[in-house]
C-alpha positions in Angstrom: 0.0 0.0 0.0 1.6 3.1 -1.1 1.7 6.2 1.8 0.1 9.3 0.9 2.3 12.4 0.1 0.9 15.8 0.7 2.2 19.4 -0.7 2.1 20.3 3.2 4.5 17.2 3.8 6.4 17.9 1.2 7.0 21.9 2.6 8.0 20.1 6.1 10.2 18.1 4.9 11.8 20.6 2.7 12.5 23.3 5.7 14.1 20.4 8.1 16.6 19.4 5.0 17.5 23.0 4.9 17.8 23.8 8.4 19.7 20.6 8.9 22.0 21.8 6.3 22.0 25.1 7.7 23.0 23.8 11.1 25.9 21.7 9.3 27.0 25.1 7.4 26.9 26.8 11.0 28.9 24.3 12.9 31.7 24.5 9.9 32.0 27.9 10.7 31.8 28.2 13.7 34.9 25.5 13.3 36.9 27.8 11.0 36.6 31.0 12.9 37.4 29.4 16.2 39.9 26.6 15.2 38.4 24.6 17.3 36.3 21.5 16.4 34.8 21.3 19.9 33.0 24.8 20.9 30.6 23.2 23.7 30.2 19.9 25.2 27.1 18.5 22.8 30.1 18.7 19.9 31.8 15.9 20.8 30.4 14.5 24.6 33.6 11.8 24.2 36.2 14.2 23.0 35.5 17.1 25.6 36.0 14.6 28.2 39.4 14.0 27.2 40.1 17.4 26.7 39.1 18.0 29.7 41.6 15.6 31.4 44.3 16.9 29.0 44.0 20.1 30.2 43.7 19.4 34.3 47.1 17.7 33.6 48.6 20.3 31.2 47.8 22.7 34.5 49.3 20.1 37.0 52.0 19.8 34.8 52.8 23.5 34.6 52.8 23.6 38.7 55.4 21.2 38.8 57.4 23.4 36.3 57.1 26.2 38.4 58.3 24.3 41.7 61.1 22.7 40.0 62.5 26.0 38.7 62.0 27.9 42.0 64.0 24.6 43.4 66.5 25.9 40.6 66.9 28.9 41.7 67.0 27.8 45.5 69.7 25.5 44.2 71.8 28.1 42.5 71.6 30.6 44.8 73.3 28.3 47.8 75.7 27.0 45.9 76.8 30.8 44.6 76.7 31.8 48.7 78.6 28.2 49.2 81.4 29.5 46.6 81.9 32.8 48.8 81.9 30.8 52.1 84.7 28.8 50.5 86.9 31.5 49.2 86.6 32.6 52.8 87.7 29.3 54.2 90.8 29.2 51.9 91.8 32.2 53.3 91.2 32.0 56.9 93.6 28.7 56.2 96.4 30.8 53.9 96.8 32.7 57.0 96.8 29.6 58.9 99.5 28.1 57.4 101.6 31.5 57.3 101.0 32.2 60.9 101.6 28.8 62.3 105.8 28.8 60.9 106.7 30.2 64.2 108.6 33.2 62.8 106.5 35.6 62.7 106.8 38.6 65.2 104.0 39.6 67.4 103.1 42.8 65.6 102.7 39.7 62.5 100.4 38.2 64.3 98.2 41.5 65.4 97.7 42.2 61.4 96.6 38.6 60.9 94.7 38.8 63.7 92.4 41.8 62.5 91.9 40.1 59.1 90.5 37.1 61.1 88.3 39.1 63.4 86.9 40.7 59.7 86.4 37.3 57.7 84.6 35.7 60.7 82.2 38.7 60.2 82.2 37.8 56.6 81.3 34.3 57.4 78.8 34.9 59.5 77.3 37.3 56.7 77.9 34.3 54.6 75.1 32.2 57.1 73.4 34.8 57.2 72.4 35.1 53.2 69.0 35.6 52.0 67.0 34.4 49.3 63.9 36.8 48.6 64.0 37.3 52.0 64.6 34.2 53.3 67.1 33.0 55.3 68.4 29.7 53.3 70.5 28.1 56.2 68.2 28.1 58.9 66.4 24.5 57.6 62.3 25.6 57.2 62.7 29.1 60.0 63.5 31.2 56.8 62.1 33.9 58.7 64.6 33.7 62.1 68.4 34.9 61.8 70.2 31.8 62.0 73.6 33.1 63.5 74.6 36.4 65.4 78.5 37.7 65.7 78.8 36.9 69.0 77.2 33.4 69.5 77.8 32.1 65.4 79.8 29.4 67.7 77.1 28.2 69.7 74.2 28.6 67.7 71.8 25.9 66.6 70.1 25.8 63.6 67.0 24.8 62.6 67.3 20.9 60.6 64.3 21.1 58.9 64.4 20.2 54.6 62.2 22.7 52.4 60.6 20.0 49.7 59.2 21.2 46.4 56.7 18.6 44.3 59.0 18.0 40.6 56.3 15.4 39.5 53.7 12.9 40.5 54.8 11.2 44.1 58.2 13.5 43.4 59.8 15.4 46.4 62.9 17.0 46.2 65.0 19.0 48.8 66.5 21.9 48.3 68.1 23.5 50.9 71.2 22.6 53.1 70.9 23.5 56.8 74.1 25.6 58.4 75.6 22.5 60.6 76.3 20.9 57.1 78.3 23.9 55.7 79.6 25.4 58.9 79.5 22.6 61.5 76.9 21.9 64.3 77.4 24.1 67.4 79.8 23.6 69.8 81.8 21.3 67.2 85.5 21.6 67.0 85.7 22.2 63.5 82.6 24.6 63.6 83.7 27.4 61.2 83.2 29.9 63.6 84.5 28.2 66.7 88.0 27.6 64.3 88.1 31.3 64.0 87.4 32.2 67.2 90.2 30.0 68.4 92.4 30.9 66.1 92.0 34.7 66.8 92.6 34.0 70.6 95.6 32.2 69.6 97.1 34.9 67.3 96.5 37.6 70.5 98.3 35.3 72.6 100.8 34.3 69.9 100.2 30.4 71.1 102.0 28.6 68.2 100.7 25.3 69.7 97.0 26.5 69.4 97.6 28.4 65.6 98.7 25.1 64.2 95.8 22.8 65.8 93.4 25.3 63.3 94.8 23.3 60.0 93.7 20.2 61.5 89.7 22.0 61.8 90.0 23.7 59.1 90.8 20.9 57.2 88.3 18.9 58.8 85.7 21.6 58.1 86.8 22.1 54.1 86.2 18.3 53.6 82.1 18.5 55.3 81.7 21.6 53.2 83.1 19.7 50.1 80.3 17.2 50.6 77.7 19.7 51.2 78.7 21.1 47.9 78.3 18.2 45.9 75.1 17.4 47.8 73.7 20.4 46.3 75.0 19.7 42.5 73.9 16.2 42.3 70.2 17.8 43.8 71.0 20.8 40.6 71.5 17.7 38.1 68.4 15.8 39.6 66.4 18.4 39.3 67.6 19.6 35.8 66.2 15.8 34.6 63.0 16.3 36.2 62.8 19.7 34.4 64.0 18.0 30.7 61.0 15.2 31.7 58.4 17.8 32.4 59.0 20.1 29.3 58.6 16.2 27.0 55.4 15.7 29.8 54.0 18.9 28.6 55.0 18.5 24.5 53.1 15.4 24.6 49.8 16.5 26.3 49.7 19.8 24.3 49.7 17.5 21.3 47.0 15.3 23.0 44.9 18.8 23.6 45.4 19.7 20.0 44.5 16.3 18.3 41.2 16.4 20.7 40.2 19.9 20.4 41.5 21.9 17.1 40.1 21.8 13.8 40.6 19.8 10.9 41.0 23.3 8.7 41.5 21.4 5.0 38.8 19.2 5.9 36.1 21.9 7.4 36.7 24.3 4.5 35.9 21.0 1.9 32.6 20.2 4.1 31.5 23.9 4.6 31.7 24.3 0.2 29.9 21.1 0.2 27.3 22.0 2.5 26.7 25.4 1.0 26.5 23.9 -2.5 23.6 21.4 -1.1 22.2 24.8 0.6 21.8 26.4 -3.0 20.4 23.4 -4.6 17.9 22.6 -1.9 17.1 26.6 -2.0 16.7 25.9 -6.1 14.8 23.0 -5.6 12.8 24.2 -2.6 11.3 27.2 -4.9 9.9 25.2 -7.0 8.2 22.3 -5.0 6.7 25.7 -2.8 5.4 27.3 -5.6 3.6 24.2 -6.8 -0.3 24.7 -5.5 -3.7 23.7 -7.1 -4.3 27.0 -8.0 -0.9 26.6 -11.1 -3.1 23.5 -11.9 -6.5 25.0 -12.8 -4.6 27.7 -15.0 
């Protein structure tokens, strides 16, 4: 039994074609002018999902970026304040090993005195160092002073590590308290207690007491040697995290792209085809409406 087709039928059916076409034509370019081939979630319910995700890690991703280079700088800065504390040290023993050959006459020792009296204020600067505004030797109390010129000897430091998230389950450290570059307090070969000894030794002119410094000094230069390469294997470390993080966020911004931006070429090819279909449906459309009984009784 064959259906019966009415002009009215006919006119519906026309108008959905087109304004399914029309639809099609505005989805193209809303495509072209955006770049984008997902502009709301009804788009592409499967896609946006992943875009979604793609994005929530890009911005993870971008955090952990941003700790591992403020580690970085951390990093750099200690080990440039590390480099002065060290010129320091070789100093303070220069003078150790020129005072200590028993030959030198008391006014000798005054002079190398005073220069002493001036780098233990150095070193204490040295502890001392900020790093935007924080005190980086003084474990997680960056706000407290961590040593004074008059007790540097005997005071304690806080032994806390300051950690920064590089990654997903990834703590580093990046700080290095004061006991590890200038020895705990109280110590022997604590930096400051060397120099104080030694300064008492040179007023006195006790050759005994000015060659037991070498010995702490020494002592002291081999703990700080290890602090310093504690801090450049935590630079290298960090530098791979950073190298894995920059591929991390390559590889999800190519994710994001293949998920969310348009298919140009391919848009432009469906938006001429879509307007070509337009025009003939338009064409065809004019005719079909124009058709009524009233063209059949002329």
């Amino acid at each position: 039994m064959t259906s019966r087709v009415t002009q009215g039928m006919m006119n519906n059916q026309l108008l959905r074609n087109i304004n399914a076409n029309m639809v099609r034509m505005n989805d193209n370019q809303n495509q072209l002018s955006t770049g984008r081939k997902i502009n709301k979630p009804s788009d592409d319910p499967v896609g946006i999902s992943f875009s979604l995700r793609y994005r929530s890690e890009t911005s993870a991703n971008e955090q952990y970026k941003s700790n591992a280079n403020a580690a970085t700088s951390w990093l750099d800065y200690t080990d440039t304040t590390l480099n002065q504390a060290n010129t320091v040290m070789q100093r303070v023993r220069e003078l150790a090993v020129k005072a200590s050959n028993g030959t030198n006459p008391q006014s000798a020792l005054d002079a190398i005195k005073k220069e002493i009296d001036q780098l233990n204020e150095q070193m204490v600067t040295i502890g001392n160092s900020q790093f935007n505004g924080k005190y980086v030797f003084n474990g997680q109390m960056t706000d407290k002073q961590p040593y004074s010129i008059a007790t540097a000897a005997t005071d304690k430091v806080d032994q806390g590590e300051i950690k920064f998230d590089i990654g997903v389950g990834v703590r580093t450290g990046a700080n290095i308290t004061g006991d590890q570059v200038f020895g705990a307090a109280g110590a022997a070969d604590n930096v400051f207690q060397v120099m104080k000894d030694f300064s008492a030794a040179l007023a006195s002119g006790n050759q005994q007491a000015i060659g037991a410094v070498i010995g702490h000094l020494d002592s002291r230069n081999d703990a700080f040697l290890q602090a310093r390469a504690d801090v450049g294997a935590r630079q290298n470390r960090i530098q791979l995290a950073q190298s894995r993080l920059d591929d991390i966020n390559t590889n999800l911004q190519t994710l994001q792209s293949k998920a969310e931006d348009a298919d140009i070429p391919g848009v432009i090819t469906n938006l001429k085809t879509d307007e070509n279909v337009y025009n003939a449906s338009l064409s065809v459309g004019s005719k079909i409406i124009s058709t009524s009984l009233v063209d059949f009784l002329h």
